[in-house]
PyMOL commands that place a pseudoatom at each C-alpha (Angstrom):
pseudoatom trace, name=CA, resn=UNK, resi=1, chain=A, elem=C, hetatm=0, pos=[-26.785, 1.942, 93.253]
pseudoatom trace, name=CA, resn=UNK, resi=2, chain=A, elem=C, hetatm=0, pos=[-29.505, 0.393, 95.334]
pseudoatom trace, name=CA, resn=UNK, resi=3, chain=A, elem=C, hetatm=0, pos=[-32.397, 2.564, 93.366]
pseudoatom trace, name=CA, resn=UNK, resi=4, chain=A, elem=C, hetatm=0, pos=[-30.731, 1.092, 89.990]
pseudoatom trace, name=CA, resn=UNK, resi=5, chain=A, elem=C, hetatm=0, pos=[-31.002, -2.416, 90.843]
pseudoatom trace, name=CA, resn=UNK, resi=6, chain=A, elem=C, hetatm=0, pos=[-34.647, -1.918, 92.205]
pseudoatom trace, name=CA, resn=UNK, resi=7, chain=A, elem=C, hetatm=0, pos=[-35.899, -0.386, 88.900]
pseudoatom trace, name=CA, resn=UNK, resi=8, chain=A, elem=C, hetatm=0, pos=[-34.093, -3.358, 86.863]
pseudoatom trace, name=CA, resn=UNK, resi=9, chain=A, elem=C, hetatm=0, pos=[-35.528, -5.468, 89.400]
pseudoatom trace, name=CA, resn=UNK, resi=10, chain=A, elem=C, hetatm=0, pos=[-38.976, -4.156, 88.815]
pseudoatom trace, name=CA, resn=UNK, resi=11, chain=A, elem=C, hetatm=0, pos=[-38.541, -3.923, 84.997]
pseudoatom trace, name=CA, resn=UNK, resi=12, chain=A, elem=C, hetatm=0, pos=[-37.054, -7.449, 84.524]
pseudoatom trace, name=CA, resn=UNK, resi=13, chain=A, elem=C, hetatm=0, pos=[-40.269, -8.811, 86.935]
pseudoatom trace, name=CA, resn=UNK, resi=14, chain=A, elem=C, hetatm=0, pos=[-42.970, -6.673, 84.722]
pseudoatom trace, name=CA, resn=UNK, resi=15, chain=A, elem=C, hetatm=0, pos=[-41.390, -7.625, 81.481]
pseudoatom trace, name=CA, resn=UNK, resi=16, chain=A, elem=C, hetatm=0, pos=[-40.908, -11.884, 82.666]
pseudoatom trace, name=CA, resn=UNK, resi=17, chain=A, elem=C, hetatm=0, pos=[-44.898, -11.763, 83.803]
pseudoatom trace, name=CA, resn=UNK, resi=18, chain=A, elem=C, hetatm=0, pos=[-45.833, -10.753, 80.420]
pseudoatom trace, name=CA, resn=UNK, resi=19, chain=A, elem=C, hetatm=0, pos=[-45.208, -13.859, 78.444]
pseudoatom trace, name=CA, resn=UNK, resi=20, chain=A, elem=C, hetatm=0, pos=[-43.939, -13.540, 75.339]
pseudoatom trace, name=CA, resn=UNK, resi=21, chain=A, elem=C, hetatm=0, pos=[-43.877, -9.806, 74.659]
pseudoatom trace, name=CA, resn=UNK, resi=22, chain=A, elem=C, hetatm=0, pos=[-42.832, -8.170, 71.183]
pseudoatom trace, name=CA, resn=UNK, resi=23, chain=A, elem=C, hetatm=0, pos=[-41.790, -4.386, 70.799]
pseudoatom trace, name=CA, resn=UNK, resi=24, chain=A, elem=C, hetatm=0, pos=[-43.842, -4.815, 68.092]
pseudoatom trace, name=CA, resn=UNK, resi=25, chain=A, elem=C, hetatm=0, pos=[-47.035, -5.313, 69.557]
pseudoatom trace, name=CA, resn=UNK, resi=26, chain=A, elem=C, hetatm=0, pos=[-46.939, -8.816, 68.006]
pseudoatom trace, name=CA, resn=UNK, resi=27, chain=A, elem=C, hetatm=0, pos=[-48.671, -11.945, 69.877]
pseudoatom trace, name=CA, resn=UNK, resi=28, chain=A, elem=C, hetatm=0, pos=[-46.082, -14.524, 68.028]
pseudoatom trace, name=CA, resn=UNK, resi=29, chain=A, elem=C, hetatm=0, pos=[-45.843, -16.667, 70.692]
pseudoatom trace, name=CA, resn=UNK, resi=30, chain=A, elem=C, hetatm=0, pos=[-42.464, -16.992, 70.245]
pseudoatom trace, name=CA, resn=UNK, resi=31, chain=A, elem=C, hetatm=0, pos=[-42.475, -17.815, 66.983]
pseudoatom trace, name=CA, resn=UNK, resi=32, chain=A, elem=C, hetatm=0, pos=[-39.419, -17.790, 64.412]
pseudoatom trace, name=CA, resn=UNK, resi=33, chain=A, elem=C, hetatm=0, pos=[-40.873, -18.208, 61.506]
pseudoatom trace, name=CA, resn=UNK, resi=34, chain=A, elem=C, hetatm=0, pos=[-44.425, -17.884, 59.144]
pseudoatom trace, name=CA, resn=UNK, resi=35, chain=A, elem=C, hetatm=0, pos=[-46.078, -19.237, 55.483]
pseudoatom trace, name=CA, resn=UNK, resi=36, chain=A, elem=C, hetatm=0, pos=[-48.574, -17.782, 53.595]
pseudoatom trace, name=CA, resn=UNK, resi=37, chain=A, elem=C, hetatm=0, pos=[-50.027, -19.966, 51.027]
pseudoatom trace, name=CA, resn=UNK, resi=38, chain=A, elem=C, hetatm=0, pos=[-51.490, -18.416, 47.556]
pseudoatom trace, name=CA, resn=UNK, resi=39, chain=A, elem=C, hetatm=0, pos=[-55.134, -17.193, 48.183]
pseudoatom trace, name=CA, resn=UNK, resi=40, chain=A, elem=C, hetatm=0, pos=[-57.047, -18.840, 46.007]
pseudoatom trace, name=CA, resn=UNK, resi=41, chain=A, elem=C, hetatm=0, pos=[-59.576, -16.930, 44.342]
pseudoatom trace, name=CA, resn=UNK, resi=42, chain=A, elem=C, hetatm=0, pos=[-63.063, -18.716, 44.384]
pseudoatom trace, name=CA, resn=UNK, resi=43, chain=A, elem=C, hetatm=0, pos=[-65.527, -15.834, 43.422]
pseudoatom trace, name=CA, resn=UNK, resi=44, chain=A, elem=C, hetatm=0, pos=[-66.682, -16.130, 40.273]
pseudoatom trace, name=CA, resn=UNK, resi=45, chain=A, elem=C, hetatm=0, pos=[-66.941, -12.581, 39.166]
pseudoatom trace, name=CA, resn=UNK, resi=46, chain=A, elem=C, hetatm=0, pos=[-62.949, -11.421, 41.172]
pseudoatom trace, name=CA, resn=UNK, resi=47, chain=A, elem=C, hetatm=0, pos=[-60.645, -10.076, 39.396]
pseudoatom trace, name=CA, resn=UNK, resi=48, chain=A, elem=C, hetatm=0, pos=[-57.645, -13.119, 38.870]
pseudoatom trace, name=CA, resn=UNK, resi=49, chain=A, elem=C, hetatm=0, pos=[-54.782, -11.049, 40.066]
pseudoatom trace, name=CA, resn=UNK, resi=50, chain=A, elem=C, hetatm=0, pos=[-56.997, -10.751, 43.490]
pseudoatom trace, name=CA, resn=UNK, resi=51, chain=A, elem=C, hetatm=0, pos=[-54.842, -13.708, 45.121]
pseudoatom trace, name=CA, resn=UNK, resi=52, chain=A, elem=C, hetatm=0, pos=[-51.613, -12.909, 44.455]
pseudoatom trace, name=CA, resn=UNK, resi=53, chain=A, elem=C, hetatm=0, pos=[-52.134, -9.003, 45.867]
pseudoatom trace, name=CA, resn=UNK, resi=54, chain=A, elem=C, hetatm=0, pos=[-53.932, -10.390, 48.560]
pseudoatom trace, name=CA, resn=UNK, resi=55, chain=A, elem=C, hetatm=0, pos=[-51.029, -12.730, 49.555]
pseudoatom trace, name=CA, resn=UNK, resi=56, chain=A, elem=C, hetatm=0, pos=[-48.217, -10.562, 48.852]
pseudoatom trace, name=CA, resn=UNK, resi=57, chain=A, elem=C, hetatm=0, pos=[-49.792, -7.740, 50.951]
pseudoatom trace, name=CA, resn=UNK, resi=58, chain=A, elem=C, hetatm=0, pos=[-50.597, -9.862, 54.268]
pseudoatom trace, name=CA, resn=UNK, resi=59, chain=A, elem=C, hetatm=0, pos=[-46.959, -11.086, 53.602]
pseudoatom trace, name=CA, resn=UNK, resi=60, chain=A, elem=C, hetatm=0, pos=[-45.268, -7.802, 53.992]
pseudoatom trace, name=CA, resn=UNK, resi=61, chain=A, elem=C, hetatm=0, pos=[-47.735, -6.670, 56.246]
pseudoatom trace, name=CA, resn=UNK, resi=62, chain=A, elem=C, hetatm=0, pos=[-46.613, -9.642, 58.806]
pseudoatom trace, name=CA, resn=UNK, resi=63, chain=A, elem=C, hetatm=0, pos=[-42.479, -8.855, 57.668]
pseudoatom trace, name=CA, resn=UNK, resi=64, chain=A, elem=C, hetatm=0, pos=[-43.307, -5.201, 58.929]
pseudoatom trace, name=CA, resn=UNK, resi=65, chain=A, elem=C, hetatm=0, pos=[-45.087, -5.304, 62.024]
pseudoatom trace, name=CA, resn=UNK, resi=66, chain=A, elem=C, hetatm=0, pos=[-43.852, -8.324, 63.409]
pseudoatom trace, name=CA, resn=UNK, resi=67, chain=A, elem=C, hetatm=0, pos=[-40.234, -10.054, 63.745]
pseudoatom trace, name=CA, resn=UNK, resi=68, chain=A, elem=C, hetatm=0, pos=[-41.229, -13.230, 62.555]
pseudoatom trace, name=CA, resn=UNK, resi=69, chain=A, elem=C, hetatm=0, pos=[-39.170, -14.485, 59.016]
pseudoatom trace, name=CA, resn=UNK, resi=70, chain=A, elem=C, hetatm=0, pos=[-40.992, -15.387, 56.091]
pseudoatom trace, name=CA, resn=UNK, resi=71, chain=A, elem=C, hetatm=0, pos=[-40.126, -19.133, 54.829]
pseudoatom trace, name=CA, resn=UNK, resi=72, chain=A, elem=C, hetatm=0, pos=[-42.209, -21.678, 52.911]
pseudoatom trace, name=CA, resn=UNK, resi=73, chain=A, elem=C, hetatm=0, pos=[-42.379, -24.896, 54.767]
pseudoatom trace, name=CA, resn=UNK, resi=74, chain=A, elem=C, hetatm=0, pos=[-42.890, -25.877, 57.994]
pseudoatom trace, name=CA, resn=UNK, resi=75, chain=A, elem=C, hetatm=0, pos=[-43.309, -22.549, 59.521]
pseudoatom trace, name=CA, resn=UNK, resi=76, chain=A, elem=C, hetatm=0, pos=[-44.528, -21.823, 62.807]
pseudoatom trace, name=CA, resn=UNK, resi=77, chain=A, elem=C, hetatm=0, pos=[-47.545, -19.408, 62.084]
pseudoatom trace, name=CA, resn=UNK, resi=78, chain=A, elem=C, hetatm=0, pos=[-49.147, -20.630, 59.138]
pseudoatom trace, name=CA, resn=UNK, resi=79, chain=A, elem=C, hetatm=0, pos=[-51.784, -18.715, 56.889]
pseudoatom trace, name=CA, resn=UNK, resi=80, chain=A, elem=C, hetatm=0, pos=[-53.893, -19.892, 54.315]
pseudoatom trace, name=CA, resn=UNK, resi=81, chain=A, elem=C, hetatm=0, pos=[-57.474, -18.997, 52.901]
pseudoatom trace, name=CA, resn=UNK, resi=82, chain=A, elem=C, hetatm=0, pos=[-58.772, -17.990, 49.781]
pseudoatom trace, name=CA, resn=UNK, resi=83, chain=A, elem=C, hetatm=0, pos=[-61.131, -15.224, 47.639]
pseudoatom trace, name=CA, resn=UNK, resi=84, chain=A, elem=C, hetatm=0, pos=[-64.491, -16.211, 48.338]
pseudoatom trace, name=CA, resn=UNK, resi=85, chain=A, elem=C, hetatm=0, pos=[-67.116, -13.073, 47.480]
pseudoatom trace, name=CA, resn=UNK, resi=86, chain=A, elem=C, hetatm=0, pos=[-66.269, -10.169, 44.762]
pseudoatom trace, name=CA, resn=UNK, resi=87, chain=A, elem=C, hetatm=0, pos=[-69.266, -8.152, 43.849]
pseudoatom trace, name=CA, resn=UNK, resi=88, chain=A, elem=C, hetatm=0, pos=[-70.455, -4.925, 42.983]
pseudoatom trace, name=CA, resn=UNK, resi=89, chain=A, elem=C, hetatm=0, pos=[-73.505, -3.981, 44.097]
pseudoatom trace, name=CA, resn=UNK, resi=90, chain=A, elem=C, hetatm=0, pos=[-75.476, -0.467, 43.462]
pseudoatom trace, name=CA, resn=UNK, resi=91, chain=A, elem=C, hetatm=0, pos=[-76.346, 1.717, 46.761]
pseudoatom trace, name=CA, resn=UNK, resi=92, chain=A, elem=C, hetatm=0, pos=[-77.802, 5.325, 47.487]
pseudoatom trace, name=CA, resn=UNK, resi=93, chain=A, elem=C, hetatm=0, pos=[-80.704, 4.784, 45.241]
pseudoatom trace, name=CA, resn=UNK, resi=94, chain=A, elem=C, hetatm=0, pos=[-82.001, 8.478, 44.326]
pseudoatom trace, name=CA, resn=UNK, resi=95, chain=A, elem=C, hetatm=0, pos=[-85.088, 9.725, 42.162]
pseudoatom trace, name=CA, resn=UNK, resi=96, chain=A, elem=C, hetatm=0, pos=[-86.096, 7.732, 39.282]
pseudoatom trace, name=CA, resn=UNK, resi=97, chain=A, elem=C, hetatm=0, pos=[-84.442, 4.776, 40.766]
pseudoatom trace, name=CA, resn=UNK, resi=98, chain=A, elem=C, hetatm=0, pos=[-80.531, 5.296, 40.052]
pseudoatom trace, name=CA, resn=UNK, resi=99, chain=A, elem=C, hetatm=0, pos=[-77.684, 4.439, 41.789]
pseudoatom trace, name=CA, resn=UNK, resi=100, chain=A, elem=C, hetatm=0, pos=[-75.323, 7.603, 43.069]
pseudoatom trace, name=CA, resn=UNK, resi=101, chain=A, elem=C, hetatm=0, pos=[-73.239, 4.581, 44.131]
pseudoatom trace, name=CA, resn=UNK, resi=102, chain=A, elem=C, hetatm=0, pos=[-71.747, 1.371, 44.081]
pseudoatom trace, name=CA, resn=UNK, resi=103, chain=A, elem=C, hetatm=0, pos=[-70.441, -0.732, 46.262]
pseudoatom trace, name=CA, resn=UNK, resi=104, chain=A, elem=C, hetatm=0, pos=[-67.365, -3.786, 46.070]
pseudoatom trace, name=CA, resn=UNK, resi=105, chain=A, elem=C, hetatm=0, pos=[-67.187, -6.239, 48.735]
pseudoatom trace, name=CA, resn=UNK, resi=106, chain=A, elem=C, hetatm=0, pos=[-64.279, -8.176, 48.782]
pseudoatom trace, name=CA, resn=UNK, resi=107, chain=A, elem=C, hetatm=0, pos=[-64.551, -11.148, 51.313]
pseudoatom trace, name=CA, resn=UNK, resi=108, chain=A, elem=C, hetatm=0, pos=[-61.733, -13.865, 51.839]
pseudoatom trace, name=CA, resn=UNK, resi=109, chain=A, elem=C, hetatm=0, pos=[-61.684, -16.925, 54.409]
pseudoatom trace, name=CA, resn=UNK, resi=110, chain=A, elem=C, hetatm=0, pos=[-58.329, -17.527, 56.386]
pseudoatom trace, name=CA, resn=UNK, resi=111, chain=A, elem=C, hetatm=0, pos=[-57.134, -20.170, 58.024]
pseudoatom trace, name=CA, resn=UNK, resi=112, chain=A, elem=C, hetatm=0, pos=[-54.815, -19.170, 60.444]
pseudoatom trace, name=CA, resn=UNK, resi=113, chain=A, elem=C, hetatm=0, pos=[-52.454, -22.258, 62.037]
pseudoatom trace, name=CA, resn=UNK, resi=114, chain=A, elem=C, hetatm=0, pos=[-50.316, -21.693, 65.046]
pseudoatom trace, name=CA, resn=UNK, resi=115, chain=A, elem=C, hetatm=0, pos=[-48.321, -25.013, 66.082]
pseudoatom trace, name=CA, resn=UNK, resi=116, chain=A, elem=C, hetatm=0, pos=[-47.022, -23.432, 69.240]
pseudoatom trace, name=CA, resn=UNK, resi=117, chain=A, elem=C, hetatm=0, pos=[-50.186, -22.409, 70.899]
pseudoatom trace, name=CA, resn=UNK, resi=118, chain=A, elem=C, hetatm=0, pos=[-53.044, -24.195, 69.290]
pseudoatom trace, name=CA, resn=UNK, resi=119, chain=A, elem=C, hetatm=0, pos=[-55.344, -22.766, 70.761]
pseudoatom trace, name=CA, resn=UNK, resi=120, chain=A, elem=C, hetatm=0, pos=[-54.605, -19.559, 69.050]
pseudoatom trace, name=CA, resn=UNK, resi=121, chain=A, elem=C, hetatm=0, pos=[-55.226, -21.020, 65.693]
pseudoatom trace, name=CA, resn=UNK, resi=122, chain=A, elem=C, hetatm=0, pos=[-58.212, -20.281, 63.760]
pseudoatom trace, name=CA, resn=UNK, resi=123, chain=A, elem=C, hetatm=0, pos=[-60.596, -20.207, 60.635]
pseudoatom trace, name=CA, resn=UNK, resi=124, chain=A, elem=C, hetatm=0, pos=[-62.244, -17.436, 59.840]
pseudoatom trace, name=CA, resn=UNK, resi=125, chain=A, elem=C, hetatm=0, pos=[-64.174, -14.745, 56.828]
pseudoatom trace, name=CA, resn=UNK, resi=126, chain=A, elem=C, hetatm=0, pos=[-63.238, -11.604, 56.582]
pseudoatom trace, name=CA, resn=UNK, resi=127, chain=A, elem=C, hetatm=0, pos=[-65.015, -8.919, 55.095]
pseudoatom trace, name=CA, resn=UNK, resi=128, chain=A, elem=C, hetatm=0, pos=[-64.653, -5.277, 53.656]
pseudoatom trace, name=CA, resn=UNK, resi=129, chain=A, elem=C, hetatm=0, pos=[-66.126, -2.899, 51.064]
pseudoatom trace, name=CA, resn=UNK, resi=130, chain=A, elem=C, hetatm=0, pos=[-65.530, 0.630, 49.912]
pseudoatom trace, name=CA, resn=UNK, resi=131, chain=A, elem=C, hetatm=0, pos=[-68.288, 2.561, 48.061]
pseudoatom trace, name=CA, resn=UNK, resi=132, chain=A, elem=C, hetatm=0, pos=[-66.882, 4.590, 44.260]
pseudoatom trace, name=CA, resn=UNK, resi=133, chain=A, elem=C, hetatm=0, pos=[-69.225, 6.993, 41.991]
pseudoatom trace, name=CA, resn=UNK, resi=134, chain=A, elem=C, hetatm=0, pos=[-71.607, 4.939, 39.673]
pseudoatom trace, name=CA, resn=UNK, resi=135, chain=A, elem=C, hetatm=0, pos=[-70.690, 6.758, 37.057]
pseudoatom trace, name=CA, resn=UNK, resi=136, chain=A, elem=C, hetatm=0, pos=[-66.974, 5.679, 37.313]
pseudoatom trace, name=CA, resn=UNK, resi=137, chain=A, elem=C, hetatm=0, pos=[-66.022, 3.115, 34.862]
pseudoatom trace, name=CA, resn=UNK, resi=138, chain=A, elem=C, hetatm=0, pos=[-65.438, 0.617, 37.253]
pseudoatom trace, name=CA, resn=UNK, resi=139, chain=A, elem=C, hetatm=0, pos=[-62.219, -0.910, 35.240]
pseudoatom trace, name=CA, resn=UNK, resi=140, chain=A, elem=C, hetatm=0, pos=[-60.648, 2.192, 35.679]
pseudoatom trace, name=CA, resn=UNK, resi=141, chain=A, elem=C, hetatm=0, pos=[-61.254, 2.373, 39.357]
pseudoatom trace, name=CA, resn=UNK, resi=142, chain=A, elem=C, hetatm=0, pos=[-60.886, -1.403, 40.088]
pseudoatom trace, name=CA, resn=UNK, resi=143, chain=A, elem=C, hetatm=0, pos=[-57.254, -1.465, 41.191]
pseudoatom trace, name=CA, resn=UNK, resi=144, chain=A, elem=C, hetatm=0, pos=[-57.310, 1.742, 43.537]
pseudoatom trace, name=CA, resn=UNK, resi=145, chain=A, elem=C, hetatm=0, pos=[-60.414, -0.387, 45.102]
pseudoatom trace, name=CA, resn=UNK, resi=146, chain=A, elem=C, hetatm=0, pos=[-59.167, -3.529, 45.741]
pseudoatom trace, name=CA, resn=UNK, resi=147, chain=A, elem=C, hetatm=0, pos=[-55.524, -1.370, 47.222]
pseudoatom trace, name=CA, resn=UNK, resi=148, chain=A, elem=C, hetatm=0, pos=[-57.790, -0.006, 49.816]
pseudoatom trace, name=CA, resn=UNK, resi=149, chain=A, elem=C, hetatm=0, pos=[-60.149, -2.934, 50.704]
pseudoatom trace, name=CA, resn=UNK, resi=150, chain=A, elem=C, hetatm=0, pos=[-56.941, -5.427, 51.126]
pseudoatom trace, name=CA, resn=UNK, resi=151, chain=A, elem=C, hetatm=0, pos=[-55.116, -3.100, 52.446]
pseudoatom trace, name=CA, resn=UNK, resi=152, chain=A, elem=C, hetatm=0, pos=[-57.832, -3.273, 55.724]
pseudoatom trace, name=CA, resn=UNK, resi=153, chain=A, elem=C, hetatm=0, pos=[-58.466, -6.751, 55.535]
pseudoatom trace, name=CA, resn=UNK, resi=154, chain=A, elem=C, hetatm=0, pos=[-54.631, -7.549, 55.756]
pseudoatom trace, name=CA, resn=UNK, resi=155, chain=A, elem=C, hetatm=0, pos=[-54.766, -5.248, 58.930]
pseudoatom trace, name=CA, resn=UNK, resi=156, chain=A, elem=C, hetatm=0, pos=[-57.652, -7.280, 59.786]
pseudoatom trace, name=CA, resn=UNK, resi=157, chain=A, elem=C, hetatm=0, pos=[-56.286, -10.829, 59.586]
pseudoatom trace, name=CA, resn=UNK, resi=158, chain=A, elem=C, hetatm=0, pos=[-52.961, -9.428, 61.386]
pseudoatom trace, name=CA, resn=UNK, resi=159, chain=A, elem=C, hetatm=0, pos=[-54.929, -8.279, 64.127]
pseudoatom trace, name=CA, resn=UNK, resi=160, chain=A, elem=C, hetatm=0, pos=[-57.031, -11.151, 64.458]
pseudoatom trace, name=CA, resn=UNK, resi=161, chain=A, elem=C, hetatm=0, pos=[-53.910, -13.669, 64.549]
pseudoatom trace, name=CA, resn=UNK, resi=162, chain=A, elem=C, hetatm=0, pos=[-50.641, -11.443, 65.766]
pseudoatom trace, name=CA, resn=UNK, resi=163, chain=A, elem=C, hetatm=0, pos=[-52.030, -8.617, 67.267]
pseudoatom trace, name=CA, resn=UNK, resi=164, chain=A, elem=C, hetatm=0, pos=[-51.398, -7.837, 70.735]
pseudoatom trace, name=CA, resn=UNK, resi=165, chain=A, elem=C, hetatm=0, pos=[-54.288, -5.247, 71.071]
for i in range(1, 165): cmd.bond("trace and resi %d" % i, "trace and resi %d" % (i + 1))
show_as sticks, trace
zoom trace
């Protein structure tokens, strides 16, 4: 009896000198709620269907790793940003000066708001390529690119404003 109230003791003092603390691994700061506005897309050459994936993606992403509810005003956490670099750009140069590759870089800007802890809010760019076969037709390949490169700058932008790492 006097062991059990020790170890809820101890775990009730380790969990209160935490702070806010998510199972999640989720910085929230006890948030209840988040918003994230349409990415706009501002790079000339993107593909227009770049700000919709973009914002649907980090939207799930935040639904799934985090317990914070998805609404469309007034939220607590607030994201916004938009599409601001989209190129492809030819790489591995061999003999008689051809590409084996190319390279897209997708880069966005966020602006991350939190009105509980300002201090915590931020504006930032994020960055990320992924390198496909010059001889692909890139239209064919497009889609399966920008899946991957959002994918890890969604990660990216969670990490930078909710995770706990």
């Amino acid at each position: 009896m006097l062991n059990r109230f020790f170890l809820i003791s101890f775990l009730s003092l380790s969990l209160a000198g935490c702070g806010i603390y998510s199972f999640y691994g989720t910085d929230d700061s006890g948030a209840k709620s988040f918003s994230v506005d349409m990415f706009e897309v501002r790079a000339p050459k993107a593909n227009p269907l770049i700000g919709q994936t973009f914002t649907e993606d980090l939207r799930d992403l935040i639904q799934q790793q985090s317990t914070v509810q998805l609404i469309e005003e007034k939220a607590e956490l607030r994201f916004q940003g938009s599409i601001n670099k989209y190129d492809t750009q030819p790489i591995s140069v061999q003999e008689g000066e051809t590409a084996s590759q190319t390279r897209l870089t997708i880069g966005i800007e966020v602006k991350y708001e939190n009105t509980i802890e300002k201090d915590k809010s931020f504006e930032k760019n994020f960055s990320w390529y992924t390198d496909y076969p010059s001889d692909a037709d890139f239209l064919s390949v497009e889609e399966e690119l920008i899946a991957l490169i959002v994918d890890q700058l969604t990660q990216d932008v969670y990490n930078a404003s909710l995770g706990n790492w």
